[in-house]
N, C-alpha and C positions, 0 to 999 in steps of 0.2 A: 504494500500500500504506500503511495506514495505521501510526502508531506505535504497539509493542506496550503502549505505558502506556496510553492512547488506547481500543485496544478492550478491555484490563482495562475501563477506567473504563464504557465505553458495556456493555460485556455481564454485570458483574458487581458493580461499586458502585454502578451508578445503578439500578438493582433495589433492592440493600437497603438504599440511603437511603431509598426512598420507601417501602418498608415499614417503616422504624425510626423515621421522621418522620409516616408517614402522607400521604404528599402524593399527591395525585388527579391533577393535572395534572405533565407534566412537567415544565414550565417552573419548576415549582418545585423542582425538585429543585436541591444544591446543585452548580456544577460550577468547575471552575478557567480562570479569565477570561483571564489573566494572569503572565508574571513579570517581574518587574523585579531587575535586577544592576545595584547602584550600588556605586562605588571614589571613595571621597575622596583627593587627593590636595593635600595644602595646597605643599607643597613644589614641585609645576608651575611656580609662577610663578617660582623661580629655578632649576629642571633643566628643560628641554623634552624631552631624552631619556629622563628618568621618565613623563614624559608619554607618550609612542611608546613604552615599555617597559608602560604599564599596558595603553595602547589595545590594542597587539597581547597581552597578555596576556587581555584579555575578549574579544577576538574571537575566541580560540584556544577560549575555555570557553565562550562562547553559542552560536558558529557563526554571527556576525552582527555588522558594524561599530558599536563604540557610539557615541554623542555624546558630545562635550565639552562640558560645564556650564562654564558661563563666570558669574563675580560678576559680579551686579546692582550693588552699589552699593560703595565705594571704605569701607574700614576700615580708620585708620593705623596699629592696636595692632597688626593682623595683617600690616599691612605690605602691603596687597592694595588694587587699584585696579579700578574696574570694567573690565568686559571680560576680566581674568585665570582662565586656566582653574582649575579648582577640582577639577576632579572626570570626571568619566565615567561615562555608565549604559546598558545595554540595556533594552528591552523585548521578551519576546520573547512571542508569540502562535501558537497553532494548531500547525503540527506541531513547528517548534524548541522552542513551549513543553513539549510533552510527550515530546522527546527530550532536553530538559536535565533532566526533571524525574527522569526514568530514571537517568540516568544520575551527580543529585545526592542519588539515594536509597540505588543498590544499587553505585555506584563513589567517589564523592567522601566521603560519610559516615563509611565503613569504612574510610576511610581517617586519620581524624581523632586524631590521639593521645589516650588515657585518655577513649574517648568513653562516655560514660555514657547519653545519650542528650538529643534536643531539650527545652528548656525548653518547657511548656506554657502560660506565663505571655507568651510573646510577640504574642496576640494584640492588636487594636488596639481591641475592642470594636465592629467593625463587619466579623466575618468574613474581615480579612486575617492574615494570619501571615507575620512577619519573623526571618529568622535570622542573627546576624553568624558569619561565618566569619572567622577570626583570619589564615589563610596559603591563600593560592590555591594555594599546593605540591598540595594535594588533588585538584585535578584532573588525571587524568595528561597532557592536553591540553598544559598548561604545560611549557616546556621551561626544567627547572633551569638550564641552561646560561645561557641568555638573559633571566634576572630582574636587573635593576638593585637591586632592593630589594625584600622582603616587607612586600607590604599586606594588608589584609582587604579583604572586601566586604560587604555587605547584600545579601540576597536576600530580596524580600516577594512573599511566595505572594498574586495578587489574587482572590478568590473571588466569587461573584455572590449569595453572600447576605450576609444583615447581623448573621447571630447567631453568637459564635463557637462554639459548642457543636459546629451544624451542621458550621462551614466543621473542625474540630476533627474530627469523622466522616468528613468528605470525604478528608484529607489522612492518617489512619489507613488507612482503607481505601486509597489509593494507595501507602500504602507506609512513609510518614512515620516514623523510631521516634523517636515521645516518649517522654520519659521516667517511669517509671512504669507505663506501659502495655504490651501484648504486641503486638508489631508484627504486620502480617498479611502474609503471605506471596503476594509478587506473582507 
């Protein structure tokens, strides 16, 4: 069975992109390739159990073990030597991507205090769109009980075209409320 964001997108957005865009073929139409959940965490290298508090904190909101980013190269100001963990990221693709994507449109969002809606301004000028989220409390996935500390994260939407315009049409029609604009109802 597929995800319900999934055949919205196949039976309903990728229609009227390619009549809004004009695209013949559908390979060109634009569709969502990608997500990426990135968690910096500088402080790992003197707690290891914020480290094990982040990890299992994004594998609780991806539904997928992430990697530990490890520095590449030793920097004294930060006090950091190579090899020290840094950070944490998922990637998620195919059905996780489009059950996180559900569920960071019409659960996690709404849930955000005094949300006004996403900056429109985050795109990267080659059709990706990044959003920092300030507290992972938003996800109900997360169990308040068991957070060492509040982090944010990064989430960048990966899209397969290069225009942000486009990938800006794609991520509306899925669901997205930016700001300014009249969300469409999934």
């Amino acid at each position: 069975m597929k995800p319900r964001l999934q055949e919205h997108y196949e039976q309903a957005v990728r229609p009227k992109l390619a009549k809004e865009f004009g695209f013949n073929n559908v390979h060109q139409i634009p569709r969502l390739q990608k997500i990426i959940v990135n968690v910096g965490v500088g402080e790992a290298s003197r707690d290891a159990k914020l480290l094990d508090s982040v990890v299992e904190a994004v594998s609780a909101i991806a539904g997928q073990r992430p990697i530990v980013n490890r520095a590449r190269k030793a920097i004294s100001n930060f006090g950091l030597r190579a090899g020290m963990p840094v950070g944490v990221s998922v990637t998620l693709r195919s059905r996780h991507m489009w059950e996180f994507m559900d569920r960071f449109v019409n659960v996690a969002v709404p849930r955000v205090r005094d949300f006004r809606g996403l900056a429109m301004r985050s795109f990267d000028g080659r059709g990706n769109y990044t959003v920092g989220v300030r507290e992972q409390v938003i996800f109900p996935e997360v169990d308040y009980d068991k957070i060492q500390k509040i982090h944010g994260m990064d989430i960048t939407f990966v899209t397969s075209t290069d225009k942000d315009d486009e990938a800006l049409a794609l991520l509306r029609e899925l669901g997205m409320p930016f700001r300014g604009m009249e969300p469409v109802a999934v």
